[in-house]
N, C-alpha and C positions, 0 to 999 in steps of 0.2 A: 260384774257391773258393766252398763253399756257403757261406749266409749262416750265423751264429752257432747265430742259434734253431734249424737245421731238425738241427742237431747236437746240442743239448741234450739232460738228460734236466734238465725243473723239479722242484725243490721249493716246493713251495705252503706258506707260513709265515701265518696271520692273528695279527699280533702284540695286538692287544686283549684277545681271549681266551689265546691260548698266555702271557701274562706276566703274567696276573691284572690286570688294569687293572678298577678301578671301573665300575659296569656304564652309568651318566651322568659327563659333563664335568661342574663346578661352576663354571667358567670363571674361579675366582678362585684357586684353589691352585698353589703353587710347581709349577712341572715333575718329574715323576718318572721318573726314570731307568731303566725297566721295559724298553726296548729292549737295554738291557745286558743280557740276560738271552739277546738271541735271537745273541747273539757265538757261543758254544758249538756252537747248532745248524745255525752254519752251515758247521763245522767236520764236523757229524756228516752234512751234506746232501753236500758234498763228500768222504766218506767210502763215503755207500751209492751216488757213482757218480755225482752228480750237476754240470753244468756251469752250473747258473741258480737264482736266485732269485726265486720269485714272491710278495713281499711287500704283505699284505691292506694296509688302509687305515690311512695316519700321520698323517693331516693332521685338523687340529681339527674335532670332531664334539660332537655331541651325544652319542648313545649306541654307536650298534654300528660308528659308522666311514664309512656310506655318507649320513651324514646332514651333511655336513659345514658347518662353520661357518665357512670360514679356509683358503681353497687357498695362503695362501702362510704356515702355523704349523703345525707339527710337535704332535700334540695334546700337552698336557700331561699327560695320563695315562700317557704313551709315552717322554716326554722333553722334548729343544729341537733344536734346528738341527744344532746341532757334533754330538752324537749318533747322529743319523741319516747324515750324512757319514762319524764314525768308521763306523759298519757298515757301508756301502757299499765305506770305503775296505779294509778286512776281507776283504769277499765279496770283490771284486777282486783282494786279495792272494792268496786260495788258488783265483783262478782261475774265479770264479763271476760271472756276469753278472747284474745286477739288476733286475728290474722291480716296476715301483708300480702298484698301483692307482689309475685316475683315474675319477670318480664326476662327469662331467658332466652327464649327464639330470638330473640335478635337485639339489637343496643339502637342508641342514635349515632350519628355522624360526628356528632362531639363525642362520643367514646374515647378514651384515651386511647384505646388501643387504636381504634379506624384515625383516631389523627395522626398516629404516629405511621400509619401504612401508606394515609397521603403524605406526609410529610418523606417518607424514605422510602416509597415502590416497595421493589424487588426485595430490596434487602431489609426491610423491616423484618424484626422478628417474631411479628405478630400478620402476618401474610398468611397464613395457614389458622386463621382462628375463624376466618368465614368464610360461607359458603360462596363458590362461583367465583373464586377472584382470578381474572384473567385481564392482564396487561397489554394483552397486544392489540388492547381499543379501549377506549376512554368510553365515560358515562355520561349519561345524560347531564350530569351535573355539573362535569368539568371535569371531572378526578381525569389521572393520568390510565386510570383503571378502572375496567369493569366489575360487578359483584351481584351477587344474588340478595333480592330483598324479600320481604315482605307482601304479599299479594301487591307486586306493582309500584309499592310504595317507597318512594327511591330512596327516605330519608329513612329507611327503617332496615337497614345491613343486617344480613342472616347470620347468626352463631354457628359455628359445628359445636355443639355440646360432647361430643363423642371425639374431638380433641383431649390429649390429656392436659394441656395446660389450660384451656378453656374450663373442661372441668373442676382442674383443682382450683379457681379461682370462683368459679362458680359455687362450689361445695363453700368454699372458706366465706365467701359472703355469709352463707346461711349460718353457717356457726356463729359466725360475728354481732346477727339478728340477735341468736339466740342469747350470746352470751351478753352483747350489751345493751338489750332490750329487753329481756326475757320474751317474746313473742312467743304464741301457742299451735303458729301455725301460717302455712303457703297456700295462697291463690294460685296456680299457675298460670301466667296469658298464653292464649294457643296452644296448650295443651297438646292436640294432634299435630302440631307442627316439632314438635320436641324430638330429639333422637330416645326409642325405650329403653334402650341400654342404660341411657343415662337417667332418666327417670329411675329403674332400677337400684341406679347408683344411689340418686336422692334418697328412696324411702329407704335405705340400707343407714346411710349418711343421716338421717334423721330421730330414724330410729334408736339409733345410739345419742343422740343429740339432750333429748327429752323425752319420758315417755306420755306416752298421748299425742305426739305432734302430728298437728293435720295435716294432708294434702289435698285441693283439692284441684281439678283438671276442668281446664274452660273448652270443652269440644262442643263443637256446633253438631258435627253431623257421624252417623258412627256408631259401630257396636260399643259402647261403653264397657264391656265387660277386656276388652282392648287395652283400655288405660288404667280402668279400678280394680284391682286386685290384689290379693295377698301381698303382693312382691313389689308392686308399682304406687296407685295412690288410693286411698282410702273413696274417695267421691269425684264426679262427676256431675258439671252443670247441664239440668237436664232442659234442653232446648228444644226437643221433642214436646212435652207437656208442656213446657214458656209458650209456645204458640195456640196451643190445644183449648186453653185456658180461656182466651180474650173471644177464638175466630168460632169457637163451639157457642158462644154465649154471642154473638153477631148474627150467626146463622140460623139463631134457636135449633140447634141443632148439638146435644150433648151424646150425640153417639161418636162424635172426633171425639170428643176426651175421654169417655169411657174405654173408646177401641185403644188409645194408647196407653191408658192406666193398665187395663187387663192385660194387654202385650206386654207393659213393665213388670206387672205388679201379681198377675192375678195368678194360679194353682201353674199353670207354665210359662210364667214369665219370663221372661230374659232376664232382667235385675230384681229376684227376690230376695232383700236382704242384702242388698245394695242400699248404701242412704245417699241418695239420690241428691242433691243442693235444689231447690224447687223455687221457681222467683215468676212473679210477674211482670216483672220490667229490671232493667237495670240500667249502667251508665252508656249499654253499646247499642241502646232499644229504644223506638218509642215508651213516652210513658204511658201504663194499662189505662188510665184514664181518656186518655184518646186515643188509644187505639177502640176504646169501645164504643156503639153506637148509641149506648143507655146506661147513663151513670149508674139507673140502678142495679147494673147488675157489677160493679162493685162489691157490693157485697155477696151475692150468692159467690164470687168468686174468690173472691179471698175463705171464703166458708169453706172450699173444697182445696183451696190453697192449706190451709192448717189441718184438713182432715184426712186428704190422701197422704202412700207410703211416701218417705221421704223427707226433706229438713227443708222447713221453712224459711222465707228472705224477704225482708224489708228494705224498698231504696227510697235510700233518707228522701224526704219530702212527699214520696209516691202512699205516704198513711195519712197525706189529705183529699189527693185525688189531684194531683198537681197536673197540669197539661204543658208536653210537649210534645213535637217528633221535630225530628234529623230530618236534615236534606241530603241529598247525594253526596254533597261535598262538605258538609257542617255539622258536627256532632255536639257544639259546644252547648245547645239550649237544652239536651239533658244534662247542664250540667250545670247547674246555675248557683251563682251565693245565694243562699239563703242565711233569713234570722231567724232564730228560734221563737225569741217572744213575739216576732212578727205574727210568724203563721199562728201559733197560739193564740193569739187575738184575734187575727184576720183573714181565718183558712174558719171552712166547719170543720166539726170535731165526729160527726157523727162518723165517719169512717176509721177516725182514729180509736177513736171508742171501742167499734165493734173489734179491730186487731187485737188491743187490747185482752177483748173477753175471748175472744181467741187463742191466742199465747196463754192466758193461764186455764184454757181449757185443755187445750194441751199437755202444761206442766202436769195438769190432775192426771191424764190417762195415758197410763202404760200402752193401751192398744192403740192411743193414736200416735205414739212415737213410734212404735218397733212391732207393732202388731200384724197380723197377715191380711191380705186385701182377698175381698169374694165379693165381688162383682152380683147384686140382687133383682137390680129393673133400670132399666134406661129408657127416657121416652126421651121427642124432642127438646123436652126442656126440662126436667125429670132426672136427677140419679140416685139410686139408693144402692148402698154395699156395706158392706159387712168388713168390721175391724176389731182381731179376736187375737190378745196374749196373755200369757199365763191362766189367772182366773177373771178377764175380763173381757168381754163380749159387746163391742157397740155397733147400733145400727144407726146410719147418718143416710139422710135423705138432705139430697140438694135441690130445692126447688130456684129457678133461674126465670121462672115466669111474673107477670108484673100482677097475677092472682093469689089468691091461694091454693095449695094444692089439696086435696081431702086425702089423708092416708089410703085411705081404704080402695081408693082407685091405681093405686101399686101395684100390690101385690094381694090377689085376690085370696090367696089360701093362710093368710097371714094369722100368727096366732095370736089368739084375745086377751093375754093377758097386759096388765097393767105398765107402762114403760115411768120411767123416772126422764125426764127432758135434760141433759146435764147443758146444756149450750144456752136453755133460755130458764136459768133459775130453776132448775130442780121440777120445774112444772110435771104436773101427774099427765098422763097421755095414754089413751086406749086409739087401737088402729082403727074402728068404726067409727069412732067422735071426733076424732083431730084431724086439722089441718095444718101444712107447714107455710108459715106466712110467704106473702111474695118475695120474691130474690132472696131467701135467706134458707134457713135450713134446722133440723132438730137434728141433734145428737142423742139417742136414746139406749139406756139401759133398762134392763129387765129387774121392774120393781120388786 
């Protein structure tokens, strides 16, 4: 049986911002119950298709989540304990598997341990749990000491995970997830910044935990095969194809995605048989909607989103076509409250829709979950390839142009028989007579 994840299609939830939460912790106000809010959406995740839950950062922070202060408290802007359990045990109930974000590279400044190494230098005994700490010059911030951060980021103190009491404290968080939340699974942030040893440690550590627990690794840049493997984490956020996706479909130019799929995916891949974590935007990204420069190609994209190797990803809002970007200094407008019945009213649906028929196109076929990729015809705005496991055989042509495309100008030697359309109702389809509508796509079986 395949494992869980490589069957999912994720919803990406950051609950900080999606539930309005204060933009700082004050670390002395009662708990607010703001996670009751993400009850609903989870309802509406396993509606457009989905079997997972990728829930951003809950554990006591500072400000945006990744800065955390408290790996065993539920932030108080968010809620407490019992709350977090209710929605797990929720997600579970309608069948959705859960994962948490776990932000090991580094803590906030309100860490217990970093307050306690300002508050006592030298002699704290937690002096040796980060990286770069050197006393004989002060920081930029005032501390009595210097430290290694985060690309720059002063408010973001580096871990040595390869510490042992770092790790055993690390480890016992997770267990702690497991045992009083049941969770099905870790995000890693910064993945590449992680020591491997300890990673190591983790899936060793996990493995005994629950079986099936996921890992998955947030690298930008990088042989993937690095951090996903037997012994370390099961997947890898593929940032490679996140870009391929949006800038192939700008430049009518789908030989950048095809050349990265076939480099992933195709007879000598690098990741064949790797499941890959596959997203069009998320909370550290513009949203795909503006990053593109033609809504309609929305949808040819997401078409090739749910039909290339690898696991699918929904960030909450980004299934109406919601527009934002970051500024150099400001991430927060990817990140925004939203209402559910809002958008359901006051968003269109046609994009949600089509995800929708997507996710259960998928659940139908075995070859587009775990099936091999062969690479058929690319033109500039053009792709057709071939997705073949067990006894099922599909052929998906992506058309990304604002025409139609006529079969027949693919692939000239293409054979005549009859195809089943599975993507647009079962429709009958001969390669001489059909066309695949503009920005969208046929998934076709042999009648």
């Amino acid at each position: 049986m395949a494992p869980w994840f490589t069957e999912a299609l994720f919803y990406h939830l950051y609950p900080l911002g999606l539930c309005g939460a204060p933009l700082r912790n004050d670390f002395s106000a009662a708990p607010k119950p703001r996670l009751g809010q993400v009850f609903a959406w989870l309802e509406h995740a396993r509606d457009l298709g989905a079997g997972a839950i990728y829930l951003g950062p809950v554990f006591e922070s500072t400000s945006h989540g990744y800065d955390t202060a408290d790996y065993l408290k539920v932030d108080r802007r968010l809620g407490d304990e019992d709350l977090l359990a209710e929605l797990v045990r929720r997600a579970h109930g309608l069948g959705l598997k859960v994962v948490l974000d776990a932000v090991f590279g580094h803590t906030g400044r309100d860490f217990w341990a970093f307050k306690d190494l300002q508050k006592n230098g030298a002699a704290s005994p937690y002096k040796d749990w980060y990286r770069g700490i050197d006393f004989s010059r002060g920081s930029s911030l005032g501390d009595a000491f210097n430290y290694e951060c985060w690309q720059q980021a002063q408010d973001l103190p580096r871990l040595r995970q390869n510490h042992p009491e770092v790790k055993r404290h690390l480890l016992q968080a997770v267990s702690h997830w497991v045992r009083a939340f049941g969770i099905d699974g870790l995000r890693l942030d910064t993945a590449d910044c992680l020591d491997l040893e300890f990673l190591t440690c983790l899936r060793r550590h996990c493995d005994g935990l629950k079986p099936g627990f996921y890992l998955l690794g947030e690298v930008i840049h990088g042989d993937y095969n690095l951090w996903a493997n037997p012994n370390r984490l099961h997947s890898i956020t593929n940032y490679e194809a996140y870009k391929g996706l949006w800038s192939s479909h700008n430049d009518h130019n789908l030989f950048e995605i095809a050349y990265a799929l076939d480099r992933q995916f195709g007879a000598t891949g690098l990741y064949r048989g790797l499941p890959l974590y596959n997203f069009a935007d998320n909370h550290d990204v513009d949203r795909v909607a503006s990053s593109l420069k033609d809504r309609a190609h929305l949808f040819s994209l997401y078409c090739l989103l749910f039909t290339m190797p690898g696991v699918p990803s929904i960030y909450c809002g980004s299934e109406w076509g919601l527009l934002a970007k970051r500024s150099p200094q400001d991430d927060r407008m990817l990140r925004p409250a939203l209402d559910l019945q809002r958008m359901r009213h006051e968003q269109p649906q046609d994009l949600a829709d089509a995800i929708r028929r997507l996710a259960h196109l998928r659940q139908r076929c075995q070859a587009l979950r775990q099936g091999s990729y062969r690479q058929l015809c690319v033109g500039a705005e053009c792709l057709a390839f071939e997705r073949e496991a067990a006894h099922e055989r599909l052929l998906v042509v992506i058309n990304a142009s604002n025409a139609p495309l006529p079969l027949k100008s693919l692939i000239k030697d293409a054979p005549g028989q009859a195809y089943a359309d599975l993507l647009n109702n079962g429709e009958s389809v001969t390669w001489a007579q059909t066309a695949v509508p503009a920005t969208w796509a046929r998934v076709l079986k042999a009648a």
